[in-house]
DSSP file (Angstrom, degrees, kcal/mol; ACC not computed):
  #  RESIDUE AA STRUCTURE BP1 BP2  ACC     N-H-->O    O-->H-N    N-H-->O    O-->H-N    TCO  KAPPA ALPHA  PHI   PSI    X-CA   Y-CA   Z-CA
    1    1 A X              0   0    0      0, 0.0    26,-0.2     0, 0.0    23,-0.1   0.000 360.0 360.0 360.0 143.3   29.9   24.1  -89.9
    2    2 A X  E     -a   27   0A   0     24,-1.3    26,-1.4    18,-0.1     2,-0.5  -0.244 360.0-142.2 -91.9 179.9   29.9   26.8  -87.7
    3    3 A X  E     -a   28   0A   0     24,-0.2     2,-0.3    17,-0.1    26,-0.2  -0.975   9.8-167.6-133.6 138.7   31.4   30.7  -88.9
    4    4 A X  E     -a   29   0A   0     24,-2.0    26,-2.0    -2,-0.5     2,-0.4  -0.782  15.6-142.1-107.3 162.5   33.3   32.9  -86.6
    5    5 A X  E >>  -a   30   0A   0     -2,-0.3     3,-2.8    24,-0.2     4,-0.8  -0.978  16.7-124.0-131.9 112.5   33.8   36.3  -87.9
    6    6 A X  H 3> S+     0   0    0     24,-1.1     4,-1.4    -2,-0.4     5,-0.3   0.851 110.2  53.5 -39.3 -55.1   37.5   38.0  -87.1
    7    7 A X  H 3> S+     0   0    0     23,-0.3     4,-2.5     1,-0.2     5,-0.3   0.894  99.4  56.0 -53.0 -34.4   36.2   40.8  -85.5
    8    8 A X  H <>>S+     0   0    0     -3,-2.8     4,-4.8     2,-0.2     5,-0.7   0.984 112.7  48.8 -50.3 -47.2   34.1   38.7  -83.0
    9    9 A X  H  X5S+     0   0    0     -4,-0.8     4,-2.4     1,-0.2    -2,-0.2   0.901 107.2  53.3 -41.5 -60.5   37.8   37.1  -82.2
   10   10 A X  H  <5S+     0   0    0     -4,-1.4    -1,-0.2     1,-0.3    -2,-0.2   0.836 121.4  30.5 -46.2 -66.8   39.1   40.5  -81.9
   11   11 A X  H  <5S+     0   0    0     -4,-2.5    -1,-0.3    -5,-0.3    -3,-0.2   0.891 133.1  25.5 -75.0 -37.7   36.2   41.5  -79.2
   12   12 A X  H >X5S-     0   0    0     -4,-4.8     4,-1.5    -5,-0.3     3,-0.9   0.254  86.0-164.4-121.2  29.8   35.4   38.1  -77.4
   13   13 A X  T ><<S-     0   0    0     -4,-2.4     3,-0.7    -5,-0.7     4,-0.3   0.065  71.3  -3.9  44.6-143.5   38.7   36.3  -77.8
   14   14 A X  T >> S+     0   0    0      1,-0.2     3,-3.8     2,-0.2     4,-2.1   0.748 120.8  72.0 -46.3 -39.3   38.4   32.8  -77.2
   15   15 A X  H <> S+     0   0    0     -3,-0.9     4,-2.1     1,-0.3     5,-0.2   0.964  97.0  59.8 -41.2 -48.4   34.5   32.6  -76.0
   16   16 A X  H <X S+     0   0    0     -4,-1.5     4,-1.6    -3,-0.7    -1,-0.3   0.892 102.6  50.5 -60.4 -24.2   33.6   33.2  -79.7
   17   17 A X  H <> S+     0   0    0     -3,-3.8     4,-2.2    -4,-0.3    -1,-0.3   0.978 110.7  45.0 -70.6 -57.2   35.4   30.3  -80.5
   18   18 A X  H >< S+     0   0    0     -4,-2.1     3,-2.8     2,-0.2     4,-0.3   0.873 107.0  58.5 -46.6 -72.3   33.6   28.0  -78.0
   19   19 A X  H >< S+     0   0    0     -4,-2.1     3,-2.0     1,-0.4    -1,-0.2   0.622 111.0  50.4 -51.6 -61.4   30.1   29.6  -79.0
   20   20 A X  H 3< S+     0   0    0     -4,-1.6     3,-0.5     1,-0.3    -1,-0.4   0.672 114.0  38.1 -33.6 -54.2   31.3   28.1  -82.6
   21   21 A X  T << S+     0   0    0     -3,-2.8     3,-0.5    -4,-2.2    -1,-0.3   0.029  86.9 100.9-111.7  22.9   32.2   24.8  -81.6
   22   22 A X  S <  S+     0   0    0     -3,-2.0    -1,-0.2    -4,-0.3    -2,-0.2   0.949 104.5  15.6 -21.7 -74.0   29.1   24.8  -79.1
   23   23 A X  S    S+     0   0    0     -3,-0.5     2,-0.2    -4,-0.2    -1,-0.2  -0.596 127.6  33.2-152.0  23.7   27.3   22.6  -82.1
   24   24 A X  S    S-     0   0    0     -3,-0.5     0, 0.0     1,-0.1     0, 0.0  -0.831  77.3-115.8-178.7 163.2   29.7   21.2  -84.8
   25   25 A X  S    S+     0   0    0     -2,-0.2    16,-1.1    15,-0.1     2,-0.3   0.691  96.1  38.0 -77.3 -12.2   33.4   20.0  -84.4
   26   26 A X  E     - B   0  40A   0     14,-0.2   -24,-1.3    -6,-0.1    14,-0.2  -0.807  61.7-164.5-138.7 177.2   34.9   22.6  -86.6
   27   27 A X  E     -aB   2  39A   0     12,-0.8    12,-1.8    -2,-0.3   -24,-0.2  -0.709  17.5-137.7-169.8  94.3   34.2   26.6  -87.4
   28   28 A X  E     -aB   3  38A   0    -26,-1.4   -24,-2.0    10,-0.3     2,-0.4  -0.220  17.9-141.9 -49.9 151.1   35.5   28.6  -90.4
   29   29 A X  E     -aB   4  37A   0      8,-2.2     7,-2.1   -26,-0.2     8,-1.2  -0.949  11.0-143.4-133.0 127.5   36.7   31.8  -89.4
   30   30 A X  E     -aB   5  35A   0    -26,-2.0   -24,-1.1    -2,-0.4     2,-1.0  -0.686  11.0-169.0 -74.9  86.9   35.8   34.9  -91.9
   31   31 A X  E >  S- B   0  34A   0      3,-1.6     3,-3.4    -2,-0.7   -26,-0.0  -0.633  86.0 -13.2 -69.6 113.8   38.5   37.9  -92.6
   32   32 A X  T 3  S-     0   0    0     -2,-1.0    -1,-0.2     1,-0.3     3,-0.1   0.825 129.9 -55.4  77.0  27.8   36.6   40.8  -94.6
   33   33 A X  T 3  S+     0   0    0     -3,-0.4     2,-0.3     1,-0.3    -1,-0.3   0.064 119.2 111.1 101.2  -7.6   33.5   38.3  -95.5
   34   34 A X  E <  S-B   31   0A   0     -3,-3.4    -3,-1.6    -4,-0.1     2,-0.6  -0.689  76.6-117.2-102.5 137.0   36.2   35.5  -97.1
   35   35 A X  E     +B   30   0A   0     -2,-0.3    -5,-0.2    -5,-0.2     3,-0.1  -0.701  43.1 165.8 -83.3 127.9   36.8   31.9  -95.0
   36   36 A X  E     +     0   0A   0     -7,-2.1     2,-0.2    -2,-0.6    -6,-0.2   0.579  54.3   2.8-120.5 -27.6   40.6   32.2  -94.1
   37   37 A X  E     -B   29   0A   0     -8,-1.2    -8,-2.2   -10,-0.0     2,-0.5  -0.896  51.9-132.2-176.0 148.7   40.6   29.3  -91.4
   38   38 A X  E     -B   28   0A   0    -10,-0.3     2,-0.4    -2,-0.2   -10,-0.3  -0.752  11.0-161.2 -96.3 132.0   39.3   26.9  -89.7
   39   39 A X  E     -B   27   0A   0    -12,-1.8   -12,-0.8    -2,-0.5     2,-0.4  -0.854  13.9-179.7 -98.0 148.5   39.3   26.0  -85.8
   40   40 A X  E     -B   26   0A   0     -2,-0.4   -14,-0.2   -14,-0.2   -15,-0.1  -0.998  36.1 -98.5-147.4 142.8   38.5   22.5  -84.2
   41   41 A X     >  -     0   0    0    -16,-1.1     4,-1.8    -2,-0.4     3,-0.4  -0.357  43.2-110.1 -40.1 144.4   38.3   21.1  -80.8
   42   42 A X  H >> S+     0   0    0      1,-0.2     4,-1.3     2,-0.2     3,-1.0   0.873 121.0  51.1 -26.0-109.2   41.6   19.1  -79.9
   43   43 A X  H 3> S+     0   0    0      1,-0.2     4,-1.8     2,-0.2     5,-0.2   0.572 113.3  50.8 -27.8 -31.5   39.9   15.4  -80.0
   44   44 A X  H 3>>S+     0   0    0     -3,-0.4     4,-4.8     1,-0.2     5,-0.6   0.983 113.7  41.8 -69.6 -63.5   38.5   16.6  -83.7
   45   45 A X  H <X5S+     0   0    0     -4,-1.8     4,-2.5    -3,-1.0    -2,-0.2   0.908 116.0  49.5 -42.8 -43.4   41.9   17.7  -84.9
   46   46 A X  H  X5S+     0   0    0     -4,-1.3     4,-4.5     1,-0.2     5,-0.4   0.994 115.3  45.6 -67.8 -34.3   43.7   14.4  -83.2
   47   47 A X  H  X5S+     0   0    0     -4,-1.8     4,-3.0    -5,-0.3    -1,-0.2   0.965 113.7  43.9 -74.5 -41.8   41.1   12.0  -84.8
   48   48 A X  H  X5S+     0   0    0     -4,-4.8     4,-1.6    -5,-0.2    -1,-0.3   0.881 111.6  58.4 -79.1 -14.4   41.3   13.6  -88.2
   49   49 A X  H >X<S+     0   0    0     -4,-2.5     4,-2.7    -5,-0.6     3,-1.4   0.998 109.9  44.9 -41.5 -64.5   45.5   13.5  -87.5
   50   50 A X  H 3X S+     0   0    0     -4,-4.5     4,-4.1     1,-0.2     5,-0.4   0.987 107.6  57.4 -58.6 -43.7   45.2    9.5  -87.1
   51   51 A X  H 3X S+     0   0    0     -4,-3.0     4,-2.0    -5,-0.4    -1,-0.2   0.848 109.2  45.1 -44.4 -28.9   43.0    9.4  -90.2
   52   52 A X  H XX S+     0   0    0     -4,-1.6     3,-2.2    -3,-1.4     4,-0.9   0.974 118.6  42.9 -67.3 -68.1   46.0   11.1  -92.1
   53   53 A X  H 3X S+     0   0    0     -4,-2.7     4,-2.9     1,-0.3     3,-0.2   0.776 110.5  58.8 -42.0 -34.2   48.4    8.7  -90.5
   54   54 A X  H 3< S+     0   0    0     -4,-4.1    -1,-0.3     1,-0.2    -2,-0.2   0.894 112.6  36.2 -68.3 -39.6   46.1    6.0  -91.1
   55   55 A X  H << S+     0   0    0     -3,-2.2     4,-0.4    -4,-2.0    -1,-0.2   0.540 108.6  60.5-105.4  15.7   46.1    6.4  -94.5
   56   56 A X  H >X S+     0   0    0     -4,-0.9     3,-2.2    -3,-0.2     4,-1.2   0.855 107.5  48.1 -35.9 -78.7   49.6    7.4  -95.0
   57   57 A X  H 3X S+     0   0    0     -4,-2.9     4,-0.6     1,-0.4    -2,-0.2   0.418 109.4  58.9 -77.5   6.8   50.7    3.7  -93.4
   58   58 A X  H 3> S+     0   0    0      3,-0.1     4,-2.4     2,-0.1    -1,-0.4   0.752 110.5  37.0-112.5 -13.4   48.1    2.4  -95.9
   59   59 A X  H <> S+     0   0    0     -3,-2.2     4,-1.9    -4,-0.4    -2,-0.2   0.884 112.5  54.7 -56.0 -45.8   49.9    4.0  -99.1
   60   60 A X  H  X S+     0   0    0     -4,-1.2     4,-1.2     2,-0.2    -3,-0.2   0.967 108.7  52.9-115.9 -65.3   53.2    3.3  -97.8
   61   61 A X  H >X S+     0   0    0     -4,-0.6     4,-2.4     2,-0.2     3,-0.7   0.918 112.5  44.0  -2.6 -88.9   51.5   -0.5  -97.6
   62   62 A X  H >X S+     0   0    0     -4,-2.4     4,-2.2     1,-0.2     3,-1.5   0.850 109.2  57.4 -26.1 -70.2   50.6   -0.4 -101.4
   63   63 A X  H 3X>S+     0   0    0     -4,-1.9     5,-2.1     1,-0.4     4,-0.7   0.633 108.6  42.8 -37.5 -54.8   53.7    1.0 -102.1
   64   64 A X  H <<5S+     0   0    0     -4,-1.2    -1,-0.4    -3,-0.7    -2,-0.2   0.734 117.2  48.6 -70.9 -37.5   55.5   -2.0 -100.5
   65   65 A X  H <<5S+     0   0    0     -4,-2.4    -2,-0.2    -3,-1.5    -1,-0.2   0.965 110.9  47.3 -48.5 -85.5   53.1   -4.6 -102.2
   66   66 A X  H  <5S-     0   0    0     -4,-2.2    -2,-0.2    -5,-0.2    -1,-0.2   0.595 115.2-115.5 -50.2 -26.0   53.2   -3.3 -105.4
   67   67 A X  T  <5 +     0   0    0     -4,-0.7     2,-4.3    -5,-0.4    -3,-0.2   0.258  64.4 145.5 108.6 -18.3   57.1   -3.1 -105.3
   68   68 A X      < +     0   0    0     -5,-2.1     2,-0.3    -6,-0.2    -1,-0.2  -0.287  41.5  79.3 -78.7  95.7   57.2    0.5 -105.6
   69   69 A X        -     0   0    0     -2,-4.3     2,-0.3    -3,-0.1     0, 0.0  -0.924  63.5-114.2-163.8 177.8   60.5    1.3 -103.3
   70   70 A X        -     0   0    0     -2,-0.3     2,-0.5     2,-0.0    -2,-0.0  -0.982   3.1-152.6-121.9 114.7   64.1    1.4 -103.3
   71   71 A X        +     0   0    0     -2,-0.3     2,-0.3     6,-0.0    -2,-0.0  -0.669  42.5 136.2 -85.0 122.6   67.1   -0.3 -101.8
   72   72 A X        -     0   0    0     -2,-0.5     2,-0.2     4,-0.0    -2,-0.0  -0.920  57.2-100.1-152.6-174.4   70.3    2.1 -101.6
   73   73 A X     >  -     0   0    0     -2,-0.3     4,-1.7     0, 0.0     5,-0.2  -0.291  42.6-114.8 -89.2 152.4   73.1    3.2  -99.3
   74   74 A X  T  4 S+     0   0    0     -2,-0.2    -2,-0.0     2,-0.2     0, 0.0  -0.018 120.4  62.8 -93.8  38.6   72.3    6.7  -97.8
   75   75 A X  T  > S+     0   0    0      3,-0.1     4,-1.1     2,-0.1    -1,-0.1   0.345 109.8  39.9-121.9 -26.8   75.3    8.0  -99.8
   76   76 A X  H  > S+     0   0    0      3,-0.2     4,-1.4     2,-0.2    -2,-0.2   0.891 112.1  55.5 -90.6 -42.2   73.2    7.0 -103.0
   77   77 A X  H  X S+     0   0    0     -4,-1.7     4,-3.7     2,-0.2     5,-0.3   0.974 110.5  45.7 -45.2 -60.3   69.8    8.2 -101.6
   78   78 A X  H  > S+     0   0    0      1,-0.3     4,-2.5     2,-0.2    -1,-0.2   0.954 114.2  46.0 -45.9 -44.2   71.1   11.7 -101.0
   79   79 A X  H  < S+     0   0    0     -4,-1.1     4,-0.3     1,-0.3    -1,-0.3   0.728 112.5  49.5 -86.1 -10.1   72.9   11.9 -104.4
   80   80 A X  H >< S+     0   0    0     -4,-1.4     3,-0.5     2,-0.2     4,-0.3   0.910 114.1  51.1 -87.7 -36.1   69.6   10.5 -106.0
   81   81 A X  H 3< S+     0   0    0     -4,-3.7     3,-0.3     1,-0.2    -2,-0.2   0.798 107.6  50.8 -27.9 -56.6   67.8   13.6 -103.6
   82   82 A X  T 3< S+     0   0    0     -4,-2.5    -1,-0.2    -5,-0.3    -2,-0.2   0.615  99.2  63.8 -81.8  -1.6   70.2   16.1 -105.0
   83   83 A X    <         0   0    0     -3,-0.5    -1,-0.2    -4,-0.3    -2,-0.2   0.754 360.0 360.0 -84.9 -37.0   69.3   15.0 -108.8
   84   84 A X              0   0    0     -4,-0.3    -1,-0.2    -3,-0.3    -2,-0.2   0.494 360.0 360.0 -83.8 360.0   65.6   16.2 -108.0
């Protein structure tokens, strides 16, 4: 993974980002020598997005298998909401 360093933002704006992601889909970027964030192309970010979703809609599967859900009113949901 590639490392941006804040001050490079600070002097070559964006370019410094491209340089980063030249050669890998993602790029830490360093405040004071500590990695504080990351940057990614668009297409990296959407694909690891579906992966969330993907495995999201495959819990929310289990869930329904397994039986773990609830049927209520949304007068009973709320007050079961406000309990937590």
């Amino acid at each position: 993974m590639g490392s941006i360093r804040a001050n490079a933002l600070k002097t070559q704006g964006v370019s410094a980002i491209a340089e980063a992601l030249a050669d890998a889909p993602e790029a830490m970027v360093s405040v004071r020598g500590q990695d504080r964030f990351v940057v990614m192309d668009i297409e990296h970010y959407r694909y690891l997005r579906e992966c969330e979703l993907t495995a999201a809609l495959a819990e929310s599967q289990a869930d329904l298998a397994a039986g773990r859900f609830v049927v209520e009113s949304v007068e009973a949901h709320l007050k079961r909401l406000a309990k937590l």
